[in-house]
N, C-alpha and C positions, 0 to 999 in steps of 0.2 A: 576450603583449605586445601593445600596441597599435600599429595600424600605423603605420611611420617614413617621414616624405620625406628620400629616397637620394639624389635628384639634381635640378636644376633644368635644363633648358636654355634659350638663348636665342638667337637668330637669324635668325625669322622676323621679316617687319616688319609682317606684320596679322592676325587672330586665328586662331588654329589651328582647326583643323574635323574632322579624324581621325587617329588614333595606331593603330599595331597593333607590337607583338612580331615579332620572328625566331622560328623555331622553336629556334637555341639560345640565344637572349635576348643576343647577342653585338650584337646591330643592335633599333634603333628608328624605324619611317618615321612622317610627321607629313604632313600635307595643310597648307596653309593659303591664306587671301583675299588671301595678294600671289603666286598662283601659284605658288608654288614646292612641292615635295616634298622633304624633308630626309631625310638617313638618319643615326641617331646612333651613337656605338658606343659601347656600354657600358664601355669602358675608356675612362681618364681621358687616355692620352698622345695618341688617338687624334680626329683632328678630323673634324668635320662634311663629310657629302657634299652640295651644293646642289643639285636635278636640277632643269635649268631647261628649258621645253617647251612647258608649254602655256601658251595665249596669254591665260587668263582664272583664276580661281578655283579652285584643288583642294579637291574638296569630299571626296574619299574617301580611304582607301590603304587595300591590304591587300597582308602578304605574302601569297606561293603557300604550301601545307603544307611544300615541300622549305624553304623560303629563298631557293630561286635567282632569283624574280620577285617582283617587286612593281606590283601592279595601281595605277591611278590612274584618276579620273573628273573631268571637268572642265566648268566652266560653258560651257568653247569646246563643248561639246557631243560631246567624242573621247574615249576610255579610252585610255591608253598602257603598257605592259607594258616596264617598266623591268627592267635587271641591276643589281642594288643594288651596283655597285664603282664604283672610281674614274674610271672611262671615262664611266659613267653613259647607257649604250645606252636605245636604247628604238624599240618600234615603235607603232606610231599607227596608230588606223582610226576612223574617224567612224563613234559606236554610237546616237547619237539624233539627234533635230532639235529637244532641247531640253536644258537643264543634265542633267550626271549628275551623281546625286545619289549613290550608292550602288554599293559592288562588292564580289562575294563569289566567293572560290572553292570549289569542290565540296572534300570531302575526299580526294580521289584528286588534285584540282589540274588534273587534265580538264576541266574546265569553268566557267565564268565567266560569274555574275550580274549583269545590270545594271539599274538604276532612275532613273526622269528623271522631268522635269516635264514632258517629252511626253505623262506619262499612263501609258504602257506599262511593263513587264519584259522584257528579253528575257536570253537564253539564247546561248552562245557557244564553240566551241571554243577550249580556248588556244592548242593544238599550232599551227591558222591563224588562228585571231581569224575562224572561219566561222559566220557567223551561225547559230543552228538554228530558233529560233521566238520568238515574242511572247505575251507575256499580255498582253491589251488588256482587259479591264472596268472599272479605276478610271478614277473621270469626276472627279479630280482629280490633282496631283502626286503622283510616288510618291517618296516620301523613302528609302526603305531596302528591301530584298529580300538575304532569304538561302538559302542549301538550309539541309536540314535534314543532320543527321551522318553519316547514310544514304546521303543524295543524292537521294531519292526523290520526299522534297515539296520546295516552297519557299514562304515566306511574304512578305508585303510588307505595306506598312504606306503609309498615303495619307493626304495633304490634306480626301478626302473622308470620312474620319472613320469609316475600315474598315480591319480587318486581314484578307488575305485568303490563305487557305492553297490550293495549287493539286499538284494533280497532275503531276511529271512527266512521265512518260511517257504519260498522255491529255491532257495539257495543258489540262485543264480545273479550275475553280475549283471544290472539292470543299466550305469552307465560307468563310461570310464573319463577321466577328467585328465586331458593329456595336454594341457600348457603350460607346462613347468619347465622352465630351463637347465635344472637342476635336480638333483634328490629331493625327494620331501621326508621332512624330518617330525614332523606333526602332523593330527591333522583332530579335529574336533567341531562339535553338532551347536548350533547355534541353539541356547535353550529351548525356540521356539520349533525347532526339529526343521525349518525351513530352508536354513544354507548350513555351509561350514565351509569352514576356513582351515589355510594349508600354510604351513611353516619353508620354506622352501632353501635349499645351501646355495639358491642363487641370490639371496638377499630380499626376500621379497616376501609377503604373507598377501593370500588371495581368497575372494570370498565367493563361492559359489553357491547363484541357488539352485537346489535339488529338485525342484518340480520342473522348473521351465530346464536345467542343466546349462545353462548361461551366466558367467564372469559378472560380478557384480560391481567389484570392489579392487582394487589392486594396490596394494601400499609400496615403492620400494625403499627397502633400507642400502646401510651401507656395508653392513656384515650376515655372514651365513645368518640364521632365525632358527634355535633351536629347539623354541616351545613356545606354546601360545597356550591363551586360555581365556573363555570368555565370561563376561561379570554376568552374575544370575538374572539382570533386567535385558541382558543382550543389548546393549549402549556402548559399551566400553568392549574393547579386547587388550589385553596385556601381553606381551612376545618377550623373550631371554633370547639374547644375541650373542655371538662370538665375541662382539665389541665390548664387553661386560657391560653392557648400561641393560637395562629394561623400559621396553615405551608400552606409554596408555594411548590405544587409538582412541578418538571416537569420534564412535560409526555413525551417529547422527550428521554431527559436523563436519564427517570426511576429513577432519583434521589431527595431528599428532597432538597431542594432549601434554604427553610428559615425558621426560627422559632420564631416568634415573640412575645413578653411578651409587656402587656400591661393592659390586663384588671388585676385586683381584684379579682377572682374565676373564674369559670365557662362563659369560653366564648361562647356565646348560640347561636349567627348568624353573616352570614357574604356574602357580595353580593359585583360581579365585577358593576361598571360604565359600561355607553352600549359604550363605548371609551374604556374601558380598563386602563385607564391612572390612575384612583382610584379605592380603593375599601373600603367600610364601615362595621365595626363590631361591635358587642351589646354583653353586661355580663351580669352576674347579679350583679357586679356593678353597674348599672342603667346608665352607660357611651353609650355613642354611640361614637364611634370612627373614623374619616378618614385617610385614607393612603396615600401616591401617590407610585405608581407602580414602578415609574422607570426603568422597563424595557426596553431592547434592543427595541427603536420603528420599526425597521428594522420587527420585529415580528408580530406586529400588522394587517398585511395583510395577514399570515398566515393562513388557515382556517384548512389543516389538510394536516401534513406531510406523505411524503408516508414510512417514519419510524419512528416508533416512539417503545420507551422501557419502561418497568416497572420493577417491584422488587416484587418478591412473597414471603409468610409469608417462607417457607424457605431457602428464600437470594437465590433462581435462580434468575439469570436474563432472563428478555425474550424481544427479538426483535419482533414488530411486522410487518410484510409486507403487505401492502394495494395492492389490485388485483380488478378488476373489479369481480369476484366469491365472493370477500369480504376480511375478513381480519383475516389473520393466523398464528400460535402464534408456535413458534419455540423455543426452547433455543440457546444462542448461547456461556452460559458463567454459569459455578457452579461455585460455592463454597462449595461442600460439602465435598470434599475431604482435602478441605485445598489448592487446586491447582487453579491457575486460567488457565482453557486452551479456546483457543482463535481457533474457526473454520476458516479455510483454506477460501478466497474467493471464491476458486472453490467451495471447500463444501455447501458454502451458496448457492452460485448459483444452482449449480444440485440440491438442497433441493428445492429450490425457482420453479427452473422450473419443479421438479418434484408434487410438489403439487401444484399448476398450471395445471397440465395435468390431475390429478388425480379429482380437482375440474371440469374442464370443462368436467372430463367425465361424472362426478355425473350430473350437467348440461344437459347434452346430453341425460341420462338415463333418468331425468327427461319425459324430452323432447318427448324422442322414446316412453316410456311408458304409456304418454299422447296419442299419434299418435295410439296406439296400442288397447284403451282405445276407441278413436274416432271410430276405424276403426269395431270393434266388435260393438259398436251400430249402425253403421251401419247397416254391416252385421243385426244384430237381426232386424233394421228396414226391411231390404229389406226380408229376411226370413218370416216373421209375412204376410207380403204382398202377397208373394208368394203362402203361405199356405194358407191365406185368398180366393186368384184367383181360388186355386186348390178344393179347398170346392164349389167355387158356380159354377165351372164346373160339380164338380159331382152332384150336385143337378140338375141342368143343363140337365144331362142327365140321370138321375132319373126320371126327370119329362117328357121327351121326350120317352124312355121305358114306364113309364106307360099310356103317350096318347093314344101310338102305341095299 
């Protein structure tokens, strides 16, 4: 079946900016531009929670992994950690000195991302809201920063027209992803922790993988791409565009899936359920919208095909094939000619195992040239030794000559 809208909500009074799921889909938080954070509940007798707090713009939300928290980031420049109930608590700490744009929590729910137009990322205890560190290289706004599923890495995505992947525990910027034509306005971890993919205001979502740091995937639209988000099997991705529609890729078939009209302008956010079975969008119609999936369930236990295809801004297609080296982008289909021609299996194959062989040597090279690396310090250790022993011989018998 094709997906169905389930539910409409309405409430806020100016455009909604971020939506995320409960962990058991019983609750719905929403950010929006009249400051306020909304909690919905997916039962119908059940009425809206208003959290009212911060003194400017709610640009984010996210639940914590349990449900029991919900993060929020604010143009006032402050994150607040809300109890999604009826009391509607919350504690407050000034986390920039400019809008927050972006908040994430680790998958243990330990930890908490944050991203501003101050430039910077920083890093955060939840248990005290205690600062730990900052990533400072983007030399513009950072829109969005996430970890990865691991916890390991984290990614951000900037005004200065880079996405950049960082190390946590060296806290250093391990690579920087600079082919974007434009600002990136999202950017988010493929379940499998493998690639992720970048929202871009030049019309386009792109998918990189993070081991090899090579373009996998390239979709272009026809409007800015304000949010993405990927289904929990990693098959499908969902984008909210300026164009108010919402598309389903998928990433299997390299092909647009669906296109969906619903909001009123500018559809600004859009997030899967951690089921997969829903997913919710925000415009600046001030709507918050839900969906149901209706996808093949057979899908759902999917985590990440060992082929999967995309569509490049020049209508190639490309297969990708998954190897334990990583994952390697082939054509296996133009259309530039006007032709479609279709590679031989064999073809595939001898391709497939020829880079396969050419990877494991790169591998190997690594490897030997490490070994080769060890083997010279060595060497210089035991050399330095030698020459050390040889020195205090000849003094040795320096001093034995002039007893004499």
């Amino acid at each position: 079946e094709d997906p169905s809208l389930e539910r409409h909500f309405r409430g806020h009074r100016d455009a909604v900016t971020s939506v995320d799921f409960s962990l058991n889909k019983k609750q719905l938080a929403s950010g929006s531009m009249d400051s306020c954070m909304m909690i919905w509940s997916m039962k119908p007798q059940i009425r809206a929670y208003r959290f009212v707090g911060h003194k400017d713009a709610v640009m984010c939300v996210q639940f914590s992994p349990s449900g029991h928290l919900v993060a929020s980031g604010s143009r006032d420049k402050t994150v607040r950690l809300w109890v999604p109930n009826i009391k509607g608590e919350s504690i407050v700490f000034k986390a920039h000195t400019a809008t927050v744009r972006s908040v994430h929590f680790s998958s243990d729910g330990q930890s908490l991302v944050t991203a501003s137009d101050d430039k910077t990322v920083k890093v955060w205890t939840v248990h005290r809201q205690k600062f730990l560190f900052s990533l400072s290289q983007h030399i513009n706004w950072v829109r969005c920063a996430r970890f990865s599923p691991d916890g390991r890495l984290i990614v951000s995505a900037s005004d200065d027209k880079t996405v950049k992947l960082w190390d946590k525990t060296s806290r250093e910027c391990i690579h920087s992803f600079c082919e974007n034509g434009g600002f990136v306005n999202h950017v988010d971890f493929h379940p499998s922790g493998t690639c992720i993919a970048a929202a871009g205001a030049d019309n386009t979502v792109k998918v990189w993988d993070v081991r090899m740091n090579r373009l996998l995937q390239h979709y272009q639209g026809n409007a800015v791409v304000n949010s993405l988000s990927f289904h929990p099997s990693g098959n499908y991705l969902v984008t909210a565009s300026n164009d108010s529609t919402l598309k389903i890729l998928d990433l299997l078939e390299g092909r647009l899936l669906y296109t969906l009209h619903g909001h009123q302008g500018p559809a600004t956010c859009v997030a899967f359920s951690r089921a997969g079975d829903l997913f919710a969008s925000g415009g600046s119609d001030e709507q918050v919208m839900v969906w149901k999936t209706n996808f093949d369930s057979a899908d759902y236990g999917d985590v990440l095909k060992t082929q999967k295809s995309g569509t490049s801004v020049d209508g190639t297609r490309h297969t990708l094939v998954e190897m334990d080296c990583g994952v390697h982008l082939k054509k296996t289909k133009t259309q530039d000619s006007g032709r479609n021609h279709q590679q031989q299996p064999e073809e595939i194959s001898l391709t497939n195992t020829l880079e396969h062989i050419m990877a494991q040597l790169d591998v190997l090279t690594r490897v030997c040239f490490r070994c080769v690396l060890q083997t010279v310090s060595i060497l210089e250790q035991r050399l330095t030794l030698t020459e050390d022993k040889l020195k205090e011989c000849l003094e040795n018998q320096q001093k034995i000559v002039q007893n004499k």
